[in-house]
N, C-alpha and C positions, 0 to 999 in steps of 0.2 A: 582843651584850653579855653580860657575865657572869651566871651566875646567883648568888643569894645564899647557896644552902648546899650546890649540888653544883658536881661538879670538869666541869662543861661548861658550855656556853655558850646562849643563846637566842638564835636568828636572826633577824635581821629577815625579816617575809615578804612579798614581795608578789605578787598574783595567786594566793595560796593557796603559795606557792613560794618559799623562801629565796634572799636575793638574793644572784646570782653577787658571787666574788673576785675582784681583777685576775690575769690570769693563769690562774682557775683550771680543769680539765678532770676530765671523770668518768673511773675507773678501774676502779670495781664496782660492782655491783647486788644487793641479795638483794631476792626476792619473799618472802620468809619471816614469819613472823613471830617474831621474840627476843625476851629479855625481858635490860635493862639495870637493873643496879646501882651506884649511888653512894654519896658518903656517908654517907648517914643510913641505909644495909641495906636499904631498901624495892627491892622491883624493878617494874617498869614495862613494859609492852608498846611495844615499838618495831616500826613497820613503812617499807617503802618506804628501806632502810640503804641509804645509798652511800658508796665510800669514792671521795675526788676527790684529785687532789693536793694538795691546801691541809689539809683536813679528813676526819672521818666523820661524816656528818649521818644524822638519824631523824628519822622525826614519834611524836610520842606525844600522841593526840585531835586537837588539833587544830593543838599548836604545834610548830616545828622545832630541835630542837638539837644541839648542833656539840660534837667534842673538835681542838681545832686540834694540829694534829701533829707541830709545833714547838715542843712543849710536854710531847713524849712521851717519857720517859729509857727505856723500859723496858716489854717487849709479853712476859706470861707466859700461857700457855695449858695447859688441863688436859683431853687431849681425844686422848689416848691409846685403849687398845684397852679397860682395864678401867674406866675412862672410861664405856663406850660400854653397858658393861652394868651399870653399878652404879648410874648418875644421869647427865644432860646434859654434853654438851661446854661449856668455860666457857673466855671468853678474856678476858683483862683488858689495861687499857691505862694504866699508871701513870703520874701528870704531877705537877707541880709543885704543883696544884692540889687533889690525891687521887686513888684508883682508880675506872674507870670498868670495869665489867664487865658480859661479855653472855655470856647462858646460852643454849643451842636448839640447834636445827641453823648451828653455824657453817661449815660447810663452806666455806674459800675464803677467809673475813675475815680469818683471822689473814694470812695470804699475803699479800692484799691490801695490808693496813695497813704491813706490814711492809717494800714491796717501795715505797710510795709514803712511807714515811719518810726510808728508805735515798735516794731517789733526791733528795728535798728538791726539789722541784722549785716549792715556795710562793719559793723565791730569785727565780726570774725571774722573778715578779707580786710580790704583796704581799696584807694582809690585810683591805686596805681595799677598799668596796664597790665593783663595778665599775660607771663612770661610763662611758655610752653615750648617745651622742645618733644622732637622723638615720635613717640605714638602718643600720647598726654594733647600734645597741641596739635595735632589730625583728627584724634574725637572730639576735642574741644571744637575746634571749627565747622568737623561736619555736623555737629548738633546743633550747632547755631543757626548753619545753611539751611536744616531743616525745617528749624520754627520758622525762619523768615520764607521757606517756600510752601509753608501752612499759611501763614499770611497771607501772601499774592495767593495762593487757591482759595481762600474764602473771599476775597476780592474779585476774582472772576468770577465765584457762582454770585455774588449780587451783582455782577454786569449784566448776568447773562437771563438774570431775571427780567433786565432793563430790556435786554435785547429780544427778547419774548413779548415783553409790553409795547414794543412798534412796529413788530413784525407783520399784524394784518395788513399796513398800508402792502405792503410788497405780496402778500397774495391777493390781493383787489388788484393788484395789476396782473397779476398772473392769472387771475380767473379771466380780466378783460384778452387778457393774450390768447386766452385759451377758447373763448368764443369764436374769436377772429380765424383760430384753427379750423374751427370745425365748420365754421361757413365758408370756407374755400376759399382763404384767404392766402397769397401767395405764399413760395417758402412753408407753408402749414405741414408738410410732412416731420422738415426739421424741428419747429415748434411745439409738434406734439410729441415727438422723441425727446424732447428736451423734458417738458412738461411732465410723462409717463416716469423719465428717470429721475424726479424730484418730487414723486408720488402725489401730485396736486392737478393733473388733468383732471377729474370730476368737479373742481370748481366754477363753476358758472359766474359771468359778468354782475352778478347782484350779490355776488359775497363781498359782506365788507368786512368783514373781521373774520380769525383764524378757525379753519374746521373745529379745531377745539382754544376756545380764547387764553388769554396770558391773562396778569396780573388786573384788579381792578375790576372782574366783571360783574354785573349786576346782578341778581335774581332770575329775569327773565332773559339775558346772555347765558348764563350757566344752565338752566332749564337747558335753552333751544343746544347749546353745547351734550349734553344729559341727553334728550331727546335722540339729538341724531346716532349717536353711538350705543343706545339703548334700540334703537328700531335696525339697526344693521347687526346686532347681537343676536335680536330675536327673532330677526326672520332664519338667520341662522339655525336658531334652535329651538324651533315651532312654537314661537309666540309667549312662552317664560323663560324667568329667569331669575335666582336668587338675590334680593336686594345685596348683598355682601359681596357677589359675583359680578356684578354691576359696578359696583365702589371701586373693585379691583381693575376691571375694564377700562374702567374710565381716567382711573389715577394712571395705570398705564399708558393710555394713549396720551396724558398729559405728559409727562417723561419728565416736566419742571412744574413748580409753583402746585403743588399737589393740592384737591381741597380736601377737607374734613368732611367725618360721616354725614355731621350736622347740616352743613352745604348743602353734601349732596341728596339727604331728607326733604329738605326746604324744594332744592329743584325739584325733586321728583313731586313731592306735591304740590308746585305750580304746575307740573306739565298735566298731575292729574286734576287738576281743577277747570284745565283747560281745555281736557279731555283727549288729551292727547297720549297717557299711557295708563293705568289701572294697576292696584295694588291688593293682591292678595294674601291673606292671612291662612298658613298652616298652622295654626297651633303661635305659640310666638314667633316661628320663624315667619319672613317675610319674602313676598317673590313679589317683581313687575311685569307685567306682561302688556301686549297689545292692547289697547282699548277697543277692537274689535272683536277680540278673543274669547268667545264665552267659556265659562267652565262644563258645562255643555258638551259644546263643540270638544274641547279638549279633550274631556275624557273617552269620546266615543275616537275620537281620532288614535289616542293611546291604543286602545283596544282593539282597533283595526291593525294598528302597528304589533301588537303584543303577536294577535291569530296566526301573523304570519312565521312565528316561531314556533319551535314544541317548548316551550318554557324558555324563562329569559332572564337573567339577573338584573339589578338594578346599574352594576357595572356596567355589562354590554348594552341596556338599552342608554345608558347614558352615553357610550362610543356611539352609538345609532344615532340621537340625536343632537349632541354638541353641545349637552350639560354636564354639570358635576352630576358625580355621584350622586350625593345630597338630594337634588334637586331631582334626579331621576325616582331616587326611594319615594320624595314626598307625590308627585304626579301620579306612578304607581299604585301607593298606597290609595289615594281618592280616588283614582278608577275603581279601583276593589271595593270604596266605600261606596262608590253609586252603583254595585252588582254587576260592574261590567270584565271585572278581572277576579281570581281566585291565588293564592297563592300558597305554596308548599314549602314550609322548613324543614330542613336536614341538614348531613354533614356535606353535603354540596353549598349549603344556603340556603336563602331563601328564592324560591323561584316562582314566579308571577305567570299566569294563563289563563287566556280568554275563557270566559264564562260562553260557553255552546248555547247559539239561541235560542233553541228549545227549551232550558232550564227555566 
């Protein structure tokens, strides 16, 4: 039904949900939140926008309202480049009725609106409720329910990015707690049982931000991020490890807000300018390893590891030391290149053994 002083509509709701048009079908979605203007200048938070082919519906608190789009002479937008740095992109939708205007990230609405105006596609429905009996209006509603619980799920993963981004204040206290633990501070039993079962006891009183950071961090944050999970990998796995193997570690332990390869390029060569990790070259593939680490060192270590088998695949030495495969073939092979390993292909494989000192 109409409203009484602005140029939209009030929808019927039901189940918390504006009841379908004959006819009508979703065309867009924003998780965002805009802010819409009518005629009396006030503006208003709208969230959960879609544009269908019938209408563009919003909720604002609690109720749902519609600009029907058969009703639209005229779609102006101000969302240009200097736009973009002076105040909000703004899109209005002029009707018969008066202007409806929405300010925020519109990324996509104007297009939207414009492409399901042009199409008219309310001709082949109508504007009247859609009437459903039987099994017809049980599919129809639970399809409904599911776009709208696509919606609130894309709305919780950008909470939860938010909630990722203020998260260090709370292990900087947990790291202060956990001090206090371990210097005999009363109750310190229960505090580190607490601490052990929310896997954050190894934080010390000088962490101010998250073992691995949220949204927003800098160069040198991602590095020292990069760094610490790269040095707990490698001592794991004798001091390399394939850059791509690294990428995956690390996107892992992040679980949200993932960075790209590029990112984590960039860290790894602040950490190694810093001299804090070293980047070797196999051929174009690419490995990090310690910055104490010589190639040296490594390969006489390989070969000391290899002697103590009667031959060894790149499989099993890689269960041995807690690398890919990959990663095991490349080490191998450059022991073999500095004469310190020999290797045998058959229908076994190929099998790698120490070169005997006396050769």
């Amino acid at each position: 039904r109409a409203s009484a002083t602005d140029a939209w509509y009030l929808c019927e709701v039901v189940d918390q949900l504006p009841v379908g048009l004959q006819g009508e079908d979703d065309r867009f979605a924003s998780t965002v939140v805009l802010q819409v203007k009518a005629n009396d200048g006030c503006y208003r938070d709208c969230r959960q926008l879609r544009v269908t082919s019938h209408r563009l519906v919003w909720m604002h608190s609690s109720e749902w309202f519609a600009v029907r789009l058969d009703e639209v002479t005229r779609l102006t937008s101000d969302s240009g480049v200097l736009r973009r740095f002076v105040g909000e992109p703004k899109f209005a939708m002029h009707t018969h009725r008066g202007t409806v205007a929405f300010k925020g990230a519109i990324n996509g609405l104007q297009e939207a609106v414009a492409e399901a105006v042009s199409l008219k596609l309310w001709l082949t429905g109508s504007f009247e409720p859609r009437r459903l009996g039987g099994l017809s209006r049980y599919l129809a509603d639970q399809e409904q329910r599911q776009q709208h619980q696509s919606v609130l799920m894309n709305q919780g993963l950008s909470d939860l990015r938010s909630l990722v981004a203020n998260a260090g204040q709370m292990v900087a206290v947990a790291g202060r707690v956990a001090e206090k633990a371990r210097n005999g501070h009363e109750d310190a039993g229960e505090v580190q049982k607490l601490l052990n079962d929310f896997g954050i006891s190894g934080i010390s009183a000088s962490t101010t931000s998250l073992p691995i950071s949220g949204p927003g961090r800098v160069e040198a944050e991602l590095s020292g991020d990069v760094v610490r999970v790269a040095i707990t990998a490698l001592e794991k796995s004798g001091g390399i490890l394939l850059l791509h193997d690294l990428y995956a570690l690390f996107n892992r332990a992040l679980g949200t807000d993932l960075v790209t390869p590029d990112d984590l390029m960039r860290a790894v060569n602040f950490a190694v300018h810093h001299g804090q990790l070293r980047i070797r070259c196999f051929g174009r593939v690419k490995a990090v390893q310690l910055a104490s680490l010589s190639e040296k060192e490594l390969c006489a270590a390989v070969s000391r590891e290899v002697a103590e088998w009667n031959g060894v695949t790149s499989v099993r030495y890689a269960a041995f030391r807690g690398v890919s495969p990959s990663m095991a073939e490349l080490i191998l092979r450059d022991a073999e290149q500095s004469a310190l390993l020999c290797r045998d292909s058959g229908h076994q494989g190929t099998i790698f053994h120490a070169v005997p000192k006396a050769w």
